[in-house]
C-alpha positions, 0 to 999 in steps of 0.5 A: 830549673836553674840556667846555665851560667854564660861567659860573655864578651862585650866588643866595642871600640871607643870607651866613652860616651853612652856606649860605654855606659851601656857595656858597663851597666850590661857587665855589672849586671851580668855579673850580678846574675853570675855570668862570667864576662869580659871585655874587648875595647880600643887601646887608647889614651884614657882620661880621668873620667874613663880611667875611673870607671875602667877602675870601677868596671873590672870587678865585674869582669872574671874573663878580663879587659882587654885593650888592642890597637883600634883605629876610628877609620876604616882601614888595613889596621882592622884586619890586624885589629881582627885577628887580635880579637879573635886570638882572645876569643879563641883563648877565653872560648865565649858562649856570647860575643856581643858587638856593639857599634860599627867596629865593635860589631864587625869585629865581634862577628868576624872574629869568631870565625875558626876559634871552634871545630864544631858548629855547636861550640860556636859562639852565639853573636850578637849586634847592636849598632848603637847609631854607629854605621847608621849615621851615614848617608846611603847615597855616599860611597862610604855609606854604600860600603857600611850598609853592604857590609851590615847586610853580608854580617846578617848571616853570621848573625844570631840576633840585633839588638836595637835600644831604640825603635828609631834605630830598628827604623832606620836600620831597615829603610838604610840596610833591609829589613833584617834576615835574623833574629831582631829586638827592641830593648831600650837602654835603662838606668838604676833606680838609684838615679832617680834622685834630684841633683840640686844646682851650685849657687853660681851655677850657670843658665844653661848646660851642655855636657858629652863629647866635643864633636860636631855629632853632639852639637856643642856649636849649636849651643854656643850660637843658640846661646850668643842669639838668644843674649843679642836678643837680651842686649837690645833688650837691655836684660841680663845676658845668659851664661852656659858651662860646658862639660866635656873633652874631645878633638874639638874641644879647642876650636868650640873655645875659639867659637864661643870668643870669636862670638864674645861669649868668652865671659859668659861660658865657662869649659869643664873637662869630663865629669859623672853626669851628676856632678857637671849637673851642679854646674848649670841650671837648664840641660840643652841636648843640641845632638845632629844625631842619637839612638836613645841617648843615656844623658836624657835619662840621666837629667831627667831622672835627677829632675832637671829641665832638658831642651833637647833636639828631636833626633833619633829616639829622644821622641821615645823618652819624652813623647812625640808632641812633647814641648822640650823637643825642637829642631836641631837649629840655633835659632829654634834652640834659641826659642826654647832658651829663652822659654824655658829662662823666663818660665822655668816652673811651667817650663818643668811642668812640661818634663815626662813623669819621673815615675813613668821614666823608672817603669819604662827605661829601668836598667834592670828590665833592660839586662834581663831582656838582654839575657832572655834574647841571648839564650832564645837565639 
């Protein structure tokens, strides 16, 4: 028998990085599937690269996008930035709200309170952090708030979705064991993806894209990349090179970084780009992170067959294996190491990535949204 069709409604705050591409590939696919969707997000100054995937996203969203004023701290601005949502979900009448991130998930929950009469009207409401609150310290007043305020949010709730076991982890060691219905589903990719992506002949050794924050570690990349060519200097072998793709608040001050350190020759700075294009611009992806859940861009490279030295934060354990030789501590001096491993041996060093086949049967896009669905519709 054939399953009602859903009107869905994707909140979150910030349209970039690895969440917006989750929402994105969610929306598309269940469009696809024939369930009408739309979208709730921050209005903000896009840049080119969002401004094109907003452009690309909207024939997937029949219930439409819309852009209310959402500020990245905590504030009064979030009652006024509530009450915007839920005047749009009182008016498009969602069977599912599905929050993402911390604001994103607040949002979502608390906004569908008095947009239906009757309890079987109500929406159902669902949670994925996506890291988000969960990158706080519980011992810090700030963390303290975020994490009572995740627990009190538990009974307005009808599921979590985690997209990785290290975050369902450390959901329960920070907030509780949770008191609804919760899942395990990790993020996935389009079998299209897994397609190699050949460097540009003057493509640099190495390369870092994502956001510009200190979150993502850009300075450890450029340290990492400064220790390991003052090695080469007194060496005397060739200094290493590094391209870094990217925009953010910051951008500005991992510039005055890589001068202060001399390497003003040595790495060049590229705004936003697709993940597949800013692969032309380097030879070896590093993934400095401080922190992740289970972040797209490792799956990205990997899928396009490249070599990754990634930190062993958050869920990347779960993408390349617990005694995987790409993994290292989020230090410059151990990323550093790897540098210089993986410049000197690069054949061995590929040999060492997860199986490309492996990876499409594990994190397929496909596989992610129809467990999506399957959760939505048993909670």
């Amino acid at each position: 028998m054939k399953q009602k069709s859903l009107r869905i409604i994707h909140c979150f705050r910030s349209p970039i990085g690895g969440v917006f591409r989750h929402i994105r590939d969610l929306a598309a696919m269940q469009n696809a599937a024939g369930h009408q969707v739309g979208v709730i997000c921050e209005l903000c100054e896009d840049g080119a690269l969002e401004q094109q995937q907003f452009a690309a996203m909207l024939p997937d969203l029949a219930l439409g996008l819309h852009r209310i004023p959402i500020s990245r701290k905590i504030g009064l601005s979030d009652i006024g930035a509530i009450l915007s949502t839920r005047k749009i979900l009182k008016q498009l009448q969602p069977d599912i709200v599905h929050g993402h991130g911390a604001k994103g998930g607040t949002y979502a929950r608390l906004g569908t309170i008095g947009i239906h009469k009757s309890q079987a009207q109500r929406p159902h409401k669902f949670y994925s952090p996506h890291g988000g609150s969960l990158h706080f310290d519980p011992a810090t007043l700030a963390g303290k708030i975020m994490f009572t305020a995740e627990r009190l949010q538990e009974r307005i709730t009808n599921g979590l979705i985690f997209v990785s076991a290290y975050e369902e982890n450390t959901y329960q060691e920070k907030v509780g064991n949770p008191r609804c219905a919760h899942i395990v589903i990790r993020n996935g990719i389009s079998k299209d993806e897994f397609a190699p992506v050949t460097p540009e002949a003057d493509a640099a050794d190495f390369l870092f894209t994502g956001m510009m924050r200190d979150l993502k570690g850009p300075d450890l990349f450029i340290r990492a990349l400064a220790e390991l060519n003052k090695v080469a200097r007194a060496n005397n072998r060739p200094l290493a090179t590094g391209a870094m793709v990217g925009d953010g608040p910051q951008k500005q001050n991992y510039q005055a970084l890589a001068a202060q350190l001399g390497l003003e020759n040595h790495i060049c700075f590229y705004p936003a780009m697709p993940v597949r294009e800013a692969l032309k611009h380097g030879q070896i992806f590093v993934l400095p992170s401080r922190a992740e859940s289970l972040p797209y861009i490792a799956l990205e490279v990997l899928a396009a067959q490249r070599s990754i030295i990634a930190t062993d934060v958050g869920g990347l354990a779960e993408i390349f294996g617990t005694d995987s030789n790409a993994l290292c501590k989020p230090d410059a001096g151990a990323i550093a190491a790897k540098m210089c491993e993986a410049l000197t041996f690069p054949a061995n060093y590929q040999q060492t990535m997860p199986d490309p086949l492996l990876l499409r049967s594990r994190f397929s896009r496909e596989n992610m949204a129809h467990a999506v669905e399957q959760f939505y519709r048993i909670n």
